[in-house]
Structure formats: C-alpha cells, structure tokens
C-alpha positions in Angstrom: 76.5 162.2 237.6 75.8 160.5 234.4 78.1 157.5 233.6 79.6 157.0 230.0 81.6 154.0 230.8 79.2 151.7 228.4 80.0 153.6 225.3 82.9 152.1 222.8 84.0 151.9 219.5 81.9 148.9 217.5 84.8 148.8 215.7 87.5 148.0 218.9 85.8 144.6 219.1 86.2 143.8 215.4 89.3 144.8 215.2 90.9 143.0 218.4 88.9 139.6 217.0 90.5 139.9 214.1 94.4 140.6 215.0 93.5 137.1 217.2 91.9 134.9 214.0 94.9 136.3 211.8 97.6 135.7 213.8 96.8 132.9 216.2 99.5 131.2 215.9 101.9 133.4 216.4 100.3 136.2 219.1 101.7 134.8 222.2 104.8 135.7 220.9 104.0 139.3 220.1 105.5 141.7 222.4 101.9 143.8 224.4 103.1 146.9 223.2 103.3 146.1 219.6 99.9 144.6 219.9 98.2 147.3 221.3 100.1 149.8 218.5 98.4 147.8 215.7 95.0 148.0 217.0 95.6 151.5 217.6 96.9 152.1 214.0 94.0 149.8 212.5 91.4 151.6 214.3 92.9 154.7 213.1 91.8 153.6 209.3 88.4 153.2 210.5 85.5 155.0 211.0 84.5 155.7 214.4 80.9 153.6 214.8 80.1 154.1 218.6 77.5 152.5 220.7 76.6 151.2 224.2 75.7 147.8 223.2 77.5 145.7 220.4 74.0 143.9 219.7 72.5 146.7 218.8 75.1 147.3 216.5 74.6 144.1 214.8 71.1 144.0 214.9 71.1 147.2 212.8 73.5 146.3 210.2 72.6 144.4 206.6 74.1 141.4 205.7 76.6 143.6 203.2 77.5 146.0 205.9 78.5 143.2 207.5 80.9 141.8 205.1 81.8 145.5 204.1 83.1 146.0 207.6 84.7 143.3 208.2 86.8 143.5 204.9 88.1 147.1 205.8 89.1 145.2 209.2 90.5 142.6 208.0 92.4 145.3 205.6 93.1 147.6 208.2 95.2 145.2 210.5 97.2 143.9 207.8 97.9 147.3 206.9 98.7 148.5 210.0 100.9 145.6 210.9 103.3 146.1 207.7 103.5 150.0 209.1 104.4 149.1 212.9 106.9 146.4 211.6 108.0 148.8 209.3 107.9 151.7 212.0 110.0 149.0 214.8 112.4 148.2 211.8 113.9 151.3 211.5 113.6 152.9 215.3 115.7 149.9 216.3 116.4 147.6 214.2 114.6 144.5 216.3 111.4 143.6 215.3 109.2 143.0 218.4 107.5 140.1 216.7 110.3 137.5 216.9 108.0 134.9 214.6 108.0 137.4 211.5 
C-alpha cells in the first residue's frame, strides 16, 4: 500500500513559525487548545500549497512569493488570534491567554 504520510500543508510550517516569532514571549502561557485553534483558523485563510518536501517548496518559489507568503501569514495569525480571543470572550468569559 502506498504511504501518504510525507504529504503536508507548506503553509502548516509557516504558519506554526510564525505564531512562535510573534508571540514568543508570551506562548508558554497560552493554553494548547487555544494554540492549536489559531493555527487552525489561520490556516483556514490560506491557500492550501501541499507538498512532500518543504525544500522543494522553497526552491520553487521567487523571492516575491516569498515575501507575499509570508505577509498573508503573518496577516493570517493576527487575524485569527483577534477572532479566537474574540470567539473565548464571549463562550466564557475567560480568555485562555492569561498574558493578553
């Protein structure tokens, strides 16, 4: 049986990099849960780019696909960080991210 395991999002990588680099200093506090629902979210406002290798990814990307794709991440998390806060607000009140 053929295996499928090596195929992913290009995108999963970006996005989980860049949730770390934006809010280093606060993720250990971050509940897991909430975490994983704004990666989900963000990857939601992305396309899907799949591959089985990320270097062959980057070896086919220009320079300003590059940046282009890492400004709609860097977008996209923001974004869908405001919406789960927003989303955690008002289910119960307690926002799962005690630092914000």
């Amino acid at each position: 049986m053929m295996r499928f395991d090596s195929i992913h999002n290009y995108y999963e990588t970006l996005v989980v990099r860049e949730l770390i680099q934006t809010f280093v200093e606060d993720i250990r506090d971050m509940d897991e849960d909430y975490l994983q629902d704004i990666v989900c979210i963000a990857l939601n406002m992305l396309p899907s780019r799949y591959v089985r290798h990320d270097v062959d990814m980057a070896f086919f990307l220009t320079t300003n696909e590059r940046i282009e794709m890492d400004k709609a991440v860097a977008d996209a998390v923001i974004k869908a960080k405001k919406h789960v806060d927003e989303q955690y607000d008002e289910d119960d009140g307690a926002n799962r991210a005690n630092t914000f």
